[in-house]
N, C-alpha and C positions, 0 to 999 in steps of 0.2 A: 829651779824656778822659785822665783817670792811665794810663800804662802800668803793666801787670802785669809785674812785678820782681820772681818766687819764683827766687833764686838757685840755678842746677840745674836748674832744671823747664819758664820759660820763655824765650824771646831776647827781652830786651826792645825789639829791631827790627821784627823780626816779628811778632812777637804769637803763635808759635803754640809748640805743647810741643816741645822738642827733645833733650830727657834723656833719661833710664834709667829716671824717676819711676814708679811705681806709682799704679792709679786711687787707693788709699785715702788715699798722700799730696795727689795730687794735691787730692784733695776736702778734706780736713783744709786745705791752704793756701788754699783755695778759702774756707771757709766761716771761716778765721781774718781772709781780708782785707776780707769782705763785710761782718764783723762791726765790723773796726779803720775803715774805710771810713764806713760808716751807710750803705752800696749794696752793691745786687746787679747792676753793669753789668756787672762781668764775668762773668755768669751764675747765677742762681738755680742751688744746690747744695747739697745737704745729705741727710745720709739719712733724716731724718725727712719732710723736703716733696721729695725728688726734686730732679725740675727744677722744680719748682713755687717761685714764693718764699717764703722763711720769713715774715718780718713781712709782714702786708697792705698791697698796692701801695698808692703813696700815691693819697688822694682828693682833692688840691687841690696846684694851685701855687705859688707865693708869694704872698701878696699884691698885690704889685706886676701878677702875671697874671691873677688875679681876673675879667678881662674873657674873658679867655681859656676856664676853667672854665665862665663861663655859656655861651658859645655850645656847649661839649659838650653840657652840662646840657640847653639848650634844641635840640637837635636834634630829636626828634620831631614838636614844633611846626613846628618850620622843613624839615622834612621835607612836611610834610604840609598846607605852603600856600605852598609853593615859595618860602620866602623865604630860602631857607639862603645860595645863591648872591649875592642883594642884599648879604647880612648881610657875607659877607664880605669883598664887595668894599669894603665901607667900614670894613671893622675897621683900628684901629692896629695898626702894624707889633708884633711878637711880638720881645723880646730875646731871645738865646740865648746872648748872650756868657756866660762864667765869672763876671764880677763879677756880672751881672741873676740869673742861673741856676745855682747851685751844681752837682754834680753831682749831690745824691741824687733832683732832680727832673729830672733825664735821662730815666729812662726816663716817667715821665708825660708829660714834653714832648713822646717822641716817640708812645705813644698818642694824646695828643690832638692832634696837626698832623700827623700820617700819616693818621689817621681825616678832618680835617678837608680834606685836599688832598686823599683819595679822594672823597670825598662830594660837593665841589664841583664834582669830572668825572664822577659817577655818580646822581646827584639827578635830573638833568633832563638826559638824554643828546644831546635836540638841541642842545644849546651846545657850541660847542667852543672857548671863548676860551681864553688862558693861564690858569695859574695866577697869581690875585694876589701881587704880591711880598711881601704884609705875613705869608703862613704859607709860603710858597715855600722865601723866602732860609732865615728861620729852622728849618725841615725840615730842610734840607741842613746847616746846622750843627749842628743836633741829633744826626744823625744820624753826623756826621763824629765829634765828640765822641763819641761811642757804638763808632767803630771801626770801620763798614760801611765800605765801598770805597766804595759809589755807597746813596746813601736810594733805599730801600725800606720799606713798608710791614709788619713781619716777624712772623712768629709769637708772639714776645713781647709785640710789640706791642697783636695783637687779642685772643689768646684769653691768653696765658700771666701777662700782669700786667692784664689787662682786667675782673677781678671786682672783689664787694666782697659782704659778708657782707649776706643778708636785716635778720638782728639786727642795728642799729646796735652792740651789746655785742660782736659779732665774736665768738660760740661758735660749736660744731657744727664737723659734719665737712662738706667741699670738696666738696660734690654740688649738682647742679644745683637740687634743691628747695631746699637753704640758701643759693645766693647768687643776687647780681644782677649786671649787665653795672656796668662802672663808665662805660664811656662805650659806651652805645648810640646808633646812628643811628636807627633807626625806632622800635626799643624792644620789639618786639611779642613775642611767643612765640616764633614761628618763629628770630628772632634770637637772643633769650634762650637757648635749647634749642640752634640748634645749635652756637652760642660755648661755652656755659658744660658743654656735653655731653663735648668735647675739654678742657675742662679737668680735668674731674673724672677723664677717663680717662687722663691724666696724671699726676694724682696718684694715682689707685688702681695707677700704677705707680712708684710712688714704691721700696715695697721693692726693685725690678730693680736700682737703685744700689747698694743693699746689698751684694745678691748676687750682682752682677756683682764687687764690691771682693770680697768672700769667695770666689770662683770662681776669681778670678786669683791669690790668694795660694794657693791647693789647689793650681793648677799649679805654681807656688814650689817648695809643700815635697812635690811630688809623693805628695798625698793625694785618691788618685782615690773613695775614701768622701764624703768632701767634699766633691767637685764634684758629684760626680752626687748630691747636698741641695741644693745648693745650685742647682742647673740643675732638678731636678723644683720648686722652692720657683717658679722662678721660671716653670714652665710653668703650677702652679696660679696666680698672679699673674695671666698672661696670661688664662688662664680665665676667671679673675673679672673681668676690664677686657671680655670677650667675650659675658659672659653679662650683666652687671651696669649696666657701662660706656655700651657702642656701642648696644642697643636703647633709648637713652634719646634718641635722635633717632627720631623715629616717625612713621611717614608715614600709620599709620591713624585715623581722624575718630574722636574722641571719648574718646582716649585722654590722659594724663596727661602725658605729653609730644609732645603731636602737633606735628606739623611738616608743615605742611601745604606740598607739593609745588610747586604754583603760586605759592603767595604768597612761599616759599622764595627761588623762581628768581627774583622780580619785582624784589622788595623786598632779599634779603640777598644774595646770590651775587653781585650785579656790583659789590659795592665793592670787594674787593677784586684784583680782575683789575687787575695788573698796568698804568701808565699807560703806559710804553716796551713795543715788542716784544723779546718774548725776554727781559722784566725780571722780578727774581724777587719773591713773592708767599707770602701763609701758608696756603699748601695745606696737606693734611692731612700730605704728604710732609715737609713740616718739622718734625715733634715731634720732639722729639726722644729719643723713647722708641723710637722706629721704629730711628732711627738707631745706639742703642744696642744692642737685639735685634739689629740686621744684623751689630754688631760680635761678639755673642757668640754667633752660630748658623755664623762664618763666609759670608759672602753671598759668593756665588762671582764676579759683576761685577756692573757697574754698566753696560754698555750700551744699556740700553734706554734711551727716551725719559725715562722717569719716572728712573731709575736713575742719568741725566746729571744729572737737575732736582736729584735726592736731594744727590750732590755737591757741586754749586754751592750749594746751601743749607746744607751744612753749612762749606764753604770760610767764610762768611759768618756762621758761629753765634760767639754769645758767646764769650770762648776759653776759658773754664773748661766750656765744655759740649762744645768743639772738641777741647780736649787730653785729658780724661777719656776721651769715647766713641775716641780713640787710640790714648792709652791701653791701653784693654780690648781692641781689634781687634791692636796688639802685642803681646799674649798668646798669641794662635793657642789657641785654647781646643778646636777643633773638630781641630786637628793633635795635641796632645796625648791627645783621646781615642781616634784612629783608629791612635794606637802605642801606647796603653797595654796593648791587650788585657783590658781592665774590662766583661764585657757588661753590669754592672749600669750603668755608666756611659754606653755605645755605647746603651741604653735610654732612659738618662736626655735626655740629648740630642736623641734622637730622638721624645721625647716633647715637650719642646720648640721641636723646628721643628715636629711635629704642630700642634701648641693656636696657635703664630703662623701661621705659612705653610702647612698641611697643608687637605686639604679640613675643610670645618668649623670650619676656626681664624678667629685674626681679621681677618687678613687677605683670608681669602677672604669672608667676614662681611660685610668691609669693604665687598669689593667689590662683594658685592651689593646692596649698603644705595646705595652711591654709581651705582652702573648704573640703577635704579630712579626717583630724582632727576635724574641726569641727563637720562636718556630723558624726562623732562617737563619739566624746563627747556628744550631744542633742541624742543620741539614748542612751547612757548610764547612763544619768541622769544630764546631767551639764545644769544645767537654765538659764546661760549667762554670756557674756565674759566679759574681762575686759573694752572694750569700751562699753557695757550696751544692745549688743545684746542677744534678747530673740530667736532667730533663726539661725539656719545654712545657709537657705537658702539667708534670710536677708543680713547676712555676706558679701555673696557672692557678691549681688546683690549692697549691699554700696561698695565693697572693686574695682568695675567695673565701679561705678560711681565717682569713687574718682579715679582710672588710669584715665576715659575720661575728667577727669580737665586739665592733663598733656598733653594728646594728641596732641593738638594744641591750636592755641593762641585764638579761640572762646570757647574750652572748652568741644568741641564736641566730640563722640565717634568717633572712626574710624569706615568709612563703612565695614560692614559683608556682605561679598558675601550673595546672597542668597542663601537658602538650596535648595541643589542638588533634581531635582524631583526624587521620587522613581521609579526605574523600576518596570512593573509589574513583577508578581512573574512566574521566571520558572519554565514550565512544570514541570521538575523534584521537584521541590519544597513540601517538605512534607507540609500540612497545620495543626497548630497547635492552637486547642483551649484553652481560658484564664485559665481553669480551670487542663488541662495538663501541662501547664507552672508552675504556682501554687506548682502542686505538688513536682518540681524540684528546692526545697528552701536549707539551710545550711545542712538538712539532709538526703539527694539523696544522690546516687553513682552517680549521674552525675547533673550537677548545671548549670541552666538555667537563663539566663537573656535577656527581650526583649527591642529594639531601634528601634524606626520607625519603629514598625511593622515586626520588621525582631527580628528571633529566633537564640541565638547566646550560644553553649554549653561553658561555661569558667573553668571547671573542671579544666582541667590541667594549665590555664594560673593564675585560682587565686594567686599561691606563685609566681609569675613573676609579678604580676600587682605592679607597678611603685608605686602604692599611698601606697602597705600593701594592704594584703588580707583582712582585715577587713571593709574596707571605700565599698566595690565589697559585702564582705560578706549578710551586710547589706539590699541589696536590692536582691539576690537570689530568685527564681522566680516569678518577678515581672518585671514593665516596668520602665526603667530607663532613657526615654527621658526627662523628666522633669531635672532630675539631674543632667543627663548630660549637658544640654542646660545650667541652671546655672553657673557649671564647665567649659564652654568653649569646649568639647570634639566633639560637634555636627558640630565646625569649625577647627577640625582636623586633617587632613591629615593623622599622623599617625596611630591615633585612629581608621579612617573608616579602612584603610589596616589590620590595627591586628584583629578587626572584621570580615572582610571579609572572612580571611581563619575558621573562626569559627562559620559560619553561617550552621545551620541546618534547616531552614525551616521558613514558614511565618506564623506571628500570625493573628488569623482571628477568627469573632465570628460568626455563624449558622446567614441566610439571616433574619432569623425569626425576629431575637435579635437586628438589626442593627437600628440605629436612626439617623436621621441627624437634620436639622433646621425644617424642616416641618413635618416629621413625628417621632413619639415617642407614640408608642403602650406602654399598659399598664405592660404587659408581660418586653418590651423592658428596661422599668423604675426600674420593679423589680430588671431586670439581674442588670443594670447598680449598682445597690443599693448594692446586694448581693456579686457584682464581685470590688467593692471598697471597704469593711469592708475584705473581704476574703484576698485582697491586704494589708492593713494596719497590719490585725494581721500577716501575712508571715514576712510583713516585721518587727514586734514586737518580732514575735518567734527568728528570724534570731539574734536580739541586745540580742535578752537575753541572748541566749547562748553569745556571747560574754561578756556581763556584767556577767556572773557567772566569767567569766576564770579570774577577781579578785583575787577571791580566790585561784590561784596557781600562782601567778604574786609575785615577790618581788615589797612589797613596801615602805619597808625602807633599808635602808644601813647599818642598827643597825642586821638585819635580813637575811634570804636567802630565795630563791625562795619554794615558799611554804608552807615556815614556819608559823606557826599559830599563830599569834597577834589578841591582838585587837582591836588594826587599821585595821586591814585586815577586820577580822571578821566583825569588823564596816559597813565596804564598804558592804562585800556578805548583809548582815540584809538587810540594804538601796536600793537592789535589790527586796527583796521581800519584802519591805516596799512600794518602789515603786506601783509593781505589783497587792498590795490588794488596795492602793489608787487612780489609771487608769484604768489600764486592766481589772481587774476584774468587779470593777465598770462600766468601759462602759458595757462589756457585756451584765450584768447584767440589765440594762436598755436602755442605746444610743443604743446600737447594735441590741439589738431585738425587742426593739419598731419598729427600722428601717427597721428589717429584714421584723415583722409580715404585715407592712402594711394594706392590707385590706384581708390579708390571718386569714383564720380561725384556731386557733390551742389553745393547754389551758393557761386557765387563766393567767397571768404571777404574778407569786409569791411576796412575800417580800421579799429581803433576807437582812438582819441585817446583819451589820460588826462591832458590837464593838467586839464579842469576837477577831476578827481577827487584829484590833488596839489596841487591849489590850495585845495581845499578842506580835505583834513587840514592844510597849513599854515596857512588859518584858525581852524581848530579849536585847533592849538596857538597861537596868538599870543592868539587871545582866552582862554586860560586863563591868561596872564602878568597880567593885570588884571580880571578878572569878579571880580564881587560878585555876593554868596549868591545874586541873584535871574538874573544873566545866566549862571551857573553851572547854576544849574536849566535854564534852555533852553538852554544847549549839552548839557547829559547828554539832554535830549530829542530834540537834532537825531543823539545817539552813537545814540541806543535807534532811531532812525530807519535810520540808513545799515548800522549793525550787523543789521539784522532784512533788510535788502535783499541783505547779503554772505550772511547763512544762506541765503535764500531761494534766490537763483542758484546757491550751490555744492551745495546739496541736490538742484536741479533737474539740472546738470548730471550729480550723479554718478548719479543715477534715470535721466536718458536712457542713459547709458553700460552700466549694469545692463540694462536691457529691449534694447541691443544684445548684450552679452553671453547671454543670454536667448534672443536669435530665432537667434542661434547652433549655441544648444547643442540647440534644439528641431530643427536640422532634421535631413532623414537624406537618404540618399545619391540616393536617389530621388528629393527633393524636385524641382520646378521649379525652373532658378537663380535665382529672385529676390530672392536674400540681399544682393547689391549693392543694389539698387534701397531697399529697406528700410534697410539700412545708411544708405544716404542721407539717406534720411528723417529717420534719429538726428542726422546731422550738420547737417543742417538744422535743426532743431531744439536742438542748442546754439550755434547760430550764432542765432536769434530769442532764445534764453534772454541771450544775452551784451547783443544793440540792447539787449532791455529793462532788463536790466541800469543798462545807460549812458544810456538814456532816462532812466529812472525818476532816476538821481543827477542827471544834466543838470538836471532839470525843479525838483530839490528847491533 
């Protein structure tokens, strides 16, 4: 790639700003070289499109690559009859040199062989051969020429130069209803919406450039009227990206931009997870509108998880997007109004960390929008994000400590009120044991879920709940203060109100069972044992059924809803592939070892799983070659073994319940025969598990 060579401004060793420059020169040499050029490699700039780029990314690459183009082109197809991997192991090698490839298709080359080298490790997850060298080698020179240290797959790459205008004419404004992905893998909605979602709210931050350049010169000529216009300008900006923007990824069914949860996690989310550990990826962390905001709110550090990833991804940004957000962070914007003594300024300010990082803003928006998704990606099988999260809850928990960096200039969270004492419970007040709760999961006529001890019927509110009934489905009769507490819901306001009108009674367990720091009967340790595993599988049963509905979901664009691929099929297998490698398996040992204790009951068996990993490795091999009719009878042998994994997990968590049950019923008086009984239970998921293994043995 050319080095950037603005005399003054940058080292053309380094690549990165190391003058006196101001953002508005800076962008002025930015958008004079981009122009002199016919690229924008060293970063989309301008203040009209932001960081967005001015002309529309290219749609094709030379002719000479032509072959290249179709195979983006036809991805859908090759998506969704697993031929994408075949395709590319036979494709001719990819030139990348300078003579074959000019630079102004640099950055198309490297959308489309970053998308291509993801895809081929994310299509069909059981393979894990190399990458072929025909898009390999060429990536890696792509991407040298481009400037990165090490190819990576990068923000530019998917969302920032990855559309193209509905209108072949290329009118309208940069929202996700007028354009299309330029190179889609799957193609479907879910993808479309949530690429082209981040785009749009990138450019609807297009003025922050602006007024980030007018912010900095008000410090200049020390015109603190001017900043605080130009800092409320940019906190309505943030607003409207908050309001307008971010609900345009939508997790509720039937909406205009839905973005269905499951099909989400299945099909979009794992291409870009990073192919190296620790390698970096186009999180949401990387826009670099984020990066910008951090620079003019003053963001107190960066050591959190997310906060480290933030860094390393800007180390790595175009350098006209590197030296700019610099730039403005060499300003001290947030220093200057904390000496000026301007309260209308010290307001202004403060209204903009409110609207980004304050509750309610977008970032906190963010993160509930992204907690919500995540929590049903990790329940339907996604092992981690593209910033190298192995949890949802984790997520959460970085994406909370990465807002309190922003907060203030120590770096500290904002104070949470503390939580509201519970009233005790009214007279009228039904009281509701764990094990009745329990029974009210995804497959009731009526669906229970508990908060601080208070019982709340959400039947009718699940197709209303804000996040998508699925993120709610999840946890159905079980307790959800954990979750919520993560999610922010337990500070509320709205939350406790919609609750309230749906409260049915108070959860409570038998005086017997109860345990605190100093006492914990032996009895009390069982319950606790019995009434956590009874919770885990509810909430196991609850994902599954969601992870089946895969299989009537469109997952490609090549396809329709329902239609039988297999890709599709792929995903349902990967369900009960799952299921005989966790679930069953705990059962089968964690859970009744845990369960038996020092309870007497029989012997606990062996039970052997290769025939059952033998068998999903038949399932996937014969989907590498079936035809439409031996495809038919393996989705009937899926519908087969899938109906046997519901059956035993249903059973098992019913027996665990009706131990939970004879529990809570007895009283102090009783005869001891709660061992004996208890036995009973355990004997009985011990014949639920033979059958189990019978029944798949014999199939």
């Amino acid at each position: 790639m050319e080095e950037l060579t603005m005399p003054g401004q940058f080292d053309g060793t380094q690549g990165v700003f190391t003058g006196e420059n101001s953002p508005g020169e800076i962008l002025r040499s930015a958008e004079i070289l981009n122009r002199e050029r016919g690229h924008e490699n060293f970063g989309p700039l301008s203040l009209t499109h932001g960081f967005t780029p001015g002309p529309d990314p290219l749609a094709a690459l030379p002719s000479s690559h032509a072959a290249w183009d179709e195979l983006a082109r036809d991805l859908p197809e090759l998506y969704a009859s697993l031929e994408l991997r075949r395709r590319l192991e036979r494709a001719e090698p990819f030139d990348a040199s300078e003579s074959a490839l000019p630079d102004r298709y640099l950055q198309r080359a490297a959308t489309v062989l970053g998308i291509l080298v993801h895809a081929y490790h994310r299509v069909s997850p059981r393979h894990d051969t190399p990458t072929p060298d025909a898009i390999l080698v060429p990536w890696h020179e792509v991407c040298a020429r481009l400037g990165r240290e090490t190819p990576f797959l990068s923000y530019l790459d998917l969302i920032v130069c990855n559309w193209r205008f509905r209108d072949p004419a290329g009118t309208g404004p940069r929202t996700v209803e007028n354009l299309r992905l330029l190179v889609p893998t799957v193609g479907t909605d879910e993808e479309q919406f949530f690429y082209l979602t981040q785009l749009e709210m990138l450019h609807r931050g297009s003025p922050l450039v602006g007024s980030s350049i007018r912010a900095c010169a008000a410090v200049e000529f020390d015109d603190a009227p001017s900043l605080a216009a130009e800092m409320t300008a940019m906190a309505d900006c943030v607003a409207d990206i908050t309001r307008y923007g971010l609900p345009k990824i939508d997790p509720l069914a039937g909406r205009a931009f839905h973005v269905d949860p499951v099909v989400w996690a299945k099909t979009v989310a794992p291409l870009a997870v990073p192919l190296v550990e620790h390698g970096l990826g186009p999180s949401g962390t990387a826009s670099p509108m984020f990066h910008l905001l951090d620079s003019v709110i003053g963001r107190a550090g960066y050591r959190s998880f997310i906060g480290n990833e933030a860094s390393r991804l800007r180390e790595n940004f175009p350098v006209a997007w590197r030296s700019f957000i610099q730039s403005v962070g060499c300003r001290s914007l947030p220093d200057y109004v904390a000496t000026g003594g301007h309260p209308e300024l010290e307001a202004a300010l403060a209204g903009l960390r409110k609207a980004y990082s304050g509750e309610g803003g977008l970032l906190s928006r963010h993160r509930l929008k992204v907690s919500g998704y995540l929590n049903t990606s990790y329940r339907v099988g996604r092992d981690v994000t593209i910033s190298g999260f192995p949890a949802a809850v984790r997520v959460g928990n970085e994406l909370a400590a990465s807002r309190a960096e922003r907060l203030s200039g120590t770096g500290t969270e904002e104070k949470s009120p503390l939580p509201a004492i519970q009233p005790a419970p009214e007279p009228e007040q039904r009281i509701i044991f764990p094990s009745e709760l329990l029974r009210h999961d995804h497959r009731a006529s009526r669906q229970w879920i508990c908060f601080e001890n208070q019982v709340y019927d959400v039947t009718r509110f699940l197709r209303r709940h804000p996040g998508g009934a699925t993120p709610l489905t999840n946890y159905l009769g079980t307790d959800v203060t954990e979750i919520f507490e993560h999610i922010g819901h337990d500070r509320d306001d709205g939350v406790t109100a919609i609750l309230r009108r749906m409260r049915i009674g108070v959860a409570r367990r038998p005086a017997l069972l109860l345990t605190d720091k100093t006492r914990s009967t032996p009895l009390a340790c069982t319950y606790e044992t019995w009434l956590g595993w009874a919770a885990e599988l509810t909430q196991r049963s609850n994902a599954l059924a969601a992870d089946l509905s895969i299989r009537d979901a469109r997952t490609s664009a090549a396809t329709e809803r329902g239609e039988l691929t297999r890709y599709t099929l792929q995903f349902a297998v990967e369900v009960h592939e799952r299921f005989v490698a966790r679930t069953r398996l705990d059962i089968a040992t964690t859970i009744t070892e845990e369960l038996r204790g020092g309870i007497e009951s029989s012997a606990l068996p062996l039970y052997r799983a290769d025939h059952l990993v033998s068998a999903v490795t038949q399932l996937y091999d014969a989907l590498e070659s079936a035809d439409e009719m031996q495809l038919k009878l393996l989705e009937e042998e899926w519908r087969e073994v899938t109906e046997r994994d519901l059956t035993y997990l249903r059973s098992v968590k019913s027996i665990i319940v009706h131990g939970l049950h004879d529990m809570e019923t007895r009283h102090a008086n009783t005869p001891d025969d709660l061992p004996q009984l208890l036995g009973h239970r355990i004997d009985a998921i011990h014949e639920a598990t033979a059958s189990y293994h019978r029944a798949d043995n014999d199939a």
